[in-house]
C-alpha positions, 0 to 999 in steps of 0.5 A: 489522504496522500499516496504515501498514506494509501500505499501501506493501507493497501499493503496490510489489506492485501498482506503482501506488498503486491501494489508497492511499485517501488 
């Protein structure tokens, strides 16, 4: 898995985008 595909994984579970650096 690469960063791009953990990113939006974290995204949904979070709700919020709160890890998107950029």
């Amino acid at each position: 898995m690469s960063v791009l595909s953990i990113v939006p994984c974290r995204e949904a579970l979070l709700g919020e985008g709160s890890t998107k650096e950029g």
